[in-house]
Every structure is written in structure tokens, then in C-alpha cells.
C-alpha positions as CSV (number, residue, x, y, z in Angstrom):
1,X,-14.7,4.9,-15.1
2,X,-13.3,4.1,-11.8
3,X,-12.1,0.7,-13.5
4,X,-10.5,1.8,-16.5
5,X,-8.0,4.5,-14.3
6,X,-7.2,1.5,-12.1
7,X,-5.9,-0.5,-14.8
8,X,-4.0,2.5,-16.4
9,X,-2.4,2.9,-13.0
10,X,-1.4,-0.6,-12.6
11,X,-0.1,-0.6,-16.0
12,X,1.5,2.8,-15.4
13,X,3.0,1.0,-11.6
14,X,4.4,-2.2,-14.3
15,X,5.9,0.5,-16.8
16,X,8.0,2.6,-13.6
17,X,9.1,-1.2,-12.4
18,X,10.4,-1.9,-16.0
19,X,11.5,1.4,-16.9
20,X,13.9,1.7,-13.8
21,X,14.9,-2.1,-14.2
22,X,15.8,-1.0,-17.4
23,X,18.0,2.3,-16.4
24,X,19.1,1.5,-13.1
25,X,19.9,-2.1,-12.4
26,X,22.5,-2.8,-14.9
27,X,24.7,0.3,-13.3
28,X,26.3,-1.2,-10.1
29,X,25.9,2.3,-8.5
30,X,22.3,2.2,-9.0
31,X,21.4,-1.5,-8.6
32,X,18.9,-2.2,-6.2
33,X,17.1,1.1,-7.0
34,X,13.3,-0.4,-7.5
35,X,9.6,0.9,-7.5
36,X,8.8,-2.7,-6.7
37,X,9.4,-3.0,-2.4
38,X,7.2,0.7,-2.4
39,X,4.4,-1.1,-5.1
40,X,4.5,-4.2,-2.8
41,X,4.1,-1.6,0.5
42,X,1.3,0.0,-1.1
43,X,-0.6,-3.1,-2.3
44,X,-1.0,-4.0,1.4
45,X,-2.0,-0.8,2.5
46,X,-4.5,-0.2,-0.3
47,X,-5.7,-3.0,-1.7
48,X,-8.5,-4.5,0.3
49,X,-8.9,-8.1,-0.4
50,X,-5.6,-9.2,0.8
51,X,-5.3,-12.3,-1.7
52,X,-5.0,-9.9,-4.2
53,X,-2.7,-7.5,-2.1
54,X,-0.2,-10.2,-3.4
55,X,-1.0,-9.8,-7.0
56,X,0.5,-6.3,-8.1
57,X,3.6,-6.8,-6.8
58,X,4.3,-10.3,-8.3
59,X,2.7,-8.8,-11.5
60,X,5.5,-5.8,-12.0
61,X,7.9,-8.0,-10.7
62,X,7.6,-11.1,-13.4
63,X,6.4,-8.7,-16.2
64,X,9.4,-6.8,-15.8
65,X,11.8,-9.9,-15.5
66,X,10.2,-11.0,-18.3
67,X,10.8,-8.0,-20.5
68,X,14.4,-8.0,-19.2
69,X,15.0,-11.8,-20.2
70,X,13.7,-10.9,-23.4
71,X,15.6,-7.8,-23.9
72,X,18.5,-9.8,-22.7
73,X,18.1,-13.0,-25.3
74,X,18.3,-9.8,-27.9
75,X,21.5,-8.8,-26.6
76,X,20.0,-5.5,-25.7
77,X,20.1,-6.4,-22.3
78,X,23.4,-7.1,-20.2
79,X,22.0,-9.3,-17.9
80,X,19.1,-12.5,-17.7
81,X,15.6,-11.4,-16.5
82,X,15.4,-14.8,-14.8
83,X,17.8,-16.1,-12.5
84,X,18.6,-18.7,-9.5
85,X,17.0,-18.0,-6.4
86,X,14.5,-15.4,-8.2
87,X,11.2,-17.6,-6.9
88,X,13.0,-17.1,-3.2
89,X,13.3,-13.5,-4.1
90,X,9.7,-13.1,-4.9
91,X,8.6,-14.9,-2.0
92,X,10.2,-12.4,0.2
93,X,9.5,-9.7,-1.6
94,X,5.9,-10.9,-0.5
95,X,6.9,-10.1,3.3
96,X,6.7,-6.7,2.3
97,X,3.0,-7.0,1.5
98,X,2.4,-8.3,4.5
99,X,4.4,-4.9,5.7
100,X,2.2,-2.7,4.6
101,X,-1.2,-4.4,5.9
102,X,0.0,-3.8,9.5
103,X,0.5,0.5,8.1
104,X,-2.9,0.1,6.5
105,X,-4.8,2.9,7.7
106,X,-1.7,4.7,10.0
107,X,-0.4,8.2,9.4
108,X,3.0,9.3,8.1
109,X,5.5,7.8,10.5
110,X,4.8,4.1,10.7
111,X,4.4,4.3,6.8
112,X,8.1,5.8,6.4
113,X,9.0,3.1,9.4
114,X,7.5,0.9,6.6
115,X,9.4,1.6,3.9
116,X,13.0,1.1,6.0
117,X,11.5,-1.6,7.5
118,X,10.3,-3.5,4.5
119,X,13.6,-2.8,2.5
120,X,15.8,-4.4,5.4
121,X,13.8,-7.6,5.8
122,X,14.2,-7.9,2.3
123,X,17.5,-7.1,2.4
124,X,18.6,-9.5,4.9
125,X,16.7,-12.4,3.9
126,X,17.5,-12.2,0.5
127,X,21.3,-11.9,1.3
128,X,21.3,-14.7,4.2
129,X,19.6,-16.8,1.2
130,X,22.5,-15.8,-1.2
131,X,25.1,-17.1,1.4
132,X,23.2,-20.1,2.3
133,X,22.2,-21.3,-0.6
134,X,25.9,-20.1,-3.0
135,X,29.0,-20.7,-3.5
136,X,30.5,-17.2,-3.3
137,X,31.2,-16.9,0.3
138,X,33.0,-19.0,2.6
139,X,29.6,-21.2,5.1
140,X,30.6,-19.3,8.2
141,X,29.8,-16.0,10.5
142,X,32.5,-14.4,8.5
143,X,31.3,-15.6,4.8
144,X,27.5,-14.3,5.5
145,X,28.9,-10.9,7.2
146,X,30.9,-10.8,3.8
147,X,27.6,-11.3,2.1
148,X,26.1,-8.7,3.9
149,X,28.7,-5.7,3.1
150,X,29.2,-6.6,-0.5
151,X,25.4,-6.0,-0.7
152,X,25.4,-3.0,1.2
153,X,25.2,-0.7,-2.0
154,X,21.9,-2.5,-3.1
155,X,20.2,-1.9,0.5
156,X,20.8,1.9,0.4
157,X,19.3,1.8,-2.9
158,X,16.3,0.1,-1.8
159,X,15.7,2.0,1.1
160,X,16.4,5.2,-1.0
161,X,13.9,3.7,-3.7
162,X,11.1,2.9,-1.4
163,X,11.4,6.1,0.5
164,X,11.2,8.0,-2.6
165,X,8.6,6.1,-4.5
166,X,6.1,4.8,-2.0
167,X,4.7,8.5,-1.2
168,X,4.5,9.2,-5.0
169,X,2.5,6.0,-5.8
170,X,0.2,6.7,-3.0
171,X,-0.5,10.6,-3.5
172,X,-1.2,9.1,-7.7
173,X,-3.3,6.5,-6.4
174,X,-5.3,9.0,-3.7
175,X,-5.1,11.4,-6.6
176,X,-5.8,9.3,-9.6
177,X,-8.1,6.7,-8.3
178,X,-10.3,8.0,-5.2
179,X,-9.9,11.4,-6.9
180,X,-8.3,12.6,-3.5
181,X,-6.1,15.8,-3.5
182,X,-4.6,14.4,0.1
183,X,-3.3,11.3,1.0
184,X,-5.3,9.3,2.8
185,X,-4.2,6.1,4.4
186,X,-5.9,2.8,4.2
């Protein structure tokens, strides 16, 4: 029993990554707004065997882009579901894994800490490896701090994102799973 509402929840984690993929991303306003840095938060702080912490995340992540490259090759999407430097974003969207096993089993403030903290690595590794590795912005100081503040929108998102949907996903899971009407940490 236990098994079969785990799997509904992961698929039901995989449908809220696609679904706001779907709505939000191609709206500049809104891009960057993501389940996915809150689903990789909470697969370090809940799921045990930390080999598989890594799983979920990379699961949503790829099942998503693959729904949006598909969606895309149907020209009901505006934009490709892969893309250069996607393997370097899902490698540091991994970090955030790693996040959430130091939270595992904390109360509410180094979880919230989490969730700022996991969206700002992300954010400013994935946008040093934008300047780095492109051809958009000029190789120096002022080229990656140009980097930075174009991408400014998609952090605030994220953070926005993760604040809102990492409590959520863990009162379902507490709820859902270990039949819990409380959170409980780790």
C-alpha cells in the first residue's frame, strides 16, 4: 500500500515539474519558476539511501525535458526540451540534493535557509557556466556580472518557487506517505 502512494506521488512530483514547465517557462516573467530545486531539496531530506536521493530529481527533470522537446518538435512548444549545457545544468541541480542531506532531520529555519540557499548555488553556477562556456557576454569581470543581472529575473523565480513548493511537497509526502498530519523532518 505504502508502495503504490509512493509511486503516485512521484508521478504526481513529475506531473507539477511538467505542468509548470509547461505554463511558466516559456513566459519570460515566469521563467525560472520550477518545482524541480524544492523536489531535489526534498529528495535529500527524505529519501534515505542517498544514491537514490539523486534519482527523483534527475527523473522530473529529463521526463519533463523530454515532454517539452517533444511538445516542441510538434510545434506546440516554443522552445527545445534539450539544449546546450543542459547535462551541466543537471549536474548542478544535483548540488541541491546534496542541500538538503545536510537539513535532513532540522526544523523550519535551516530548511527555508535551504531553499534560498540551494536556489543561489544553482543560480550562480549555472550562470558563471553560461558566461564561461558562451558567446553572449564579453570573457571579463564585466561580461559575467552582465551575465548575472540579465538572469536576475530567473533567480527570484527560483527562490520564489522553492520557497513555495518545498513545504507543500513535504506536508503531501508527511501527509500522503507516512500518513503524518505534521511535518516531520528527516
Amino acid at each position: 500500500m505504502k508502495n503504490n502512494r509512493l509511486i503516485i506521488f512521484t508521478v504526481a512530483l513529475i506531473a507539477l515539474t511538467v505542468i509548470t514547465k509547461y505554463i511558466c517557462a516559456p513566459i519570460l516573467g515566469l521563467s525560472g519558476f520550477s518545482p524541480i530545486i524544492a523536489i531535489a531539496l526534498f529528495a535529500g531530506m527524505s529519501i534515505n539511501n542517498k544514491r537514490y536521493s539523486f534519482l527523483l530529481p534527475l527523473i522530473a527533470l529529463l521526463v519533463s525535458d523530454v515532454i517539452i522537446e517533444v511538445l516542441y518538435r510538434l510545434d506546440l512548444f516554443s522552445f527545445q526540451g534539450f539544449y546546450k549545457g543542459q547535462l551541466v545544468n543537471y549536474s548542478l541541480l544535483m548540488l541541491s540534493v546534496l542541500v538538503g542531506w545536510a537539513v535532513k532531520g532540522k526544523n523550519y529555519l535551516p530548511i527555508g535557509i535551504s531553499a534560498i540557499a540551494a536556489s543561489t548555488i544553482f543560480f550562480l553556477l549555472s550562470n558563471f557556466s553560461v558566461w564561461y562556456s558562451g558567446t553572449m557576454y564579453s570573457k571579463d569581470f564585466n561580461g559575467l556580472m552582465l551575465c548575472y543581472e540579465y538572469a536576475l529575473p530567473f533567480y527570484r523565480n527560483a527562490i520564489i518557487s522553492t520557497i513555495i513548493f518545498l513545504p507543500i511537497i513535504l506536508v503531501a509526502y508527511n501527509y500522503i506517505i507516512e500518513g503524518k498530519n505534521k511535518l516531520v523532518l528527516g
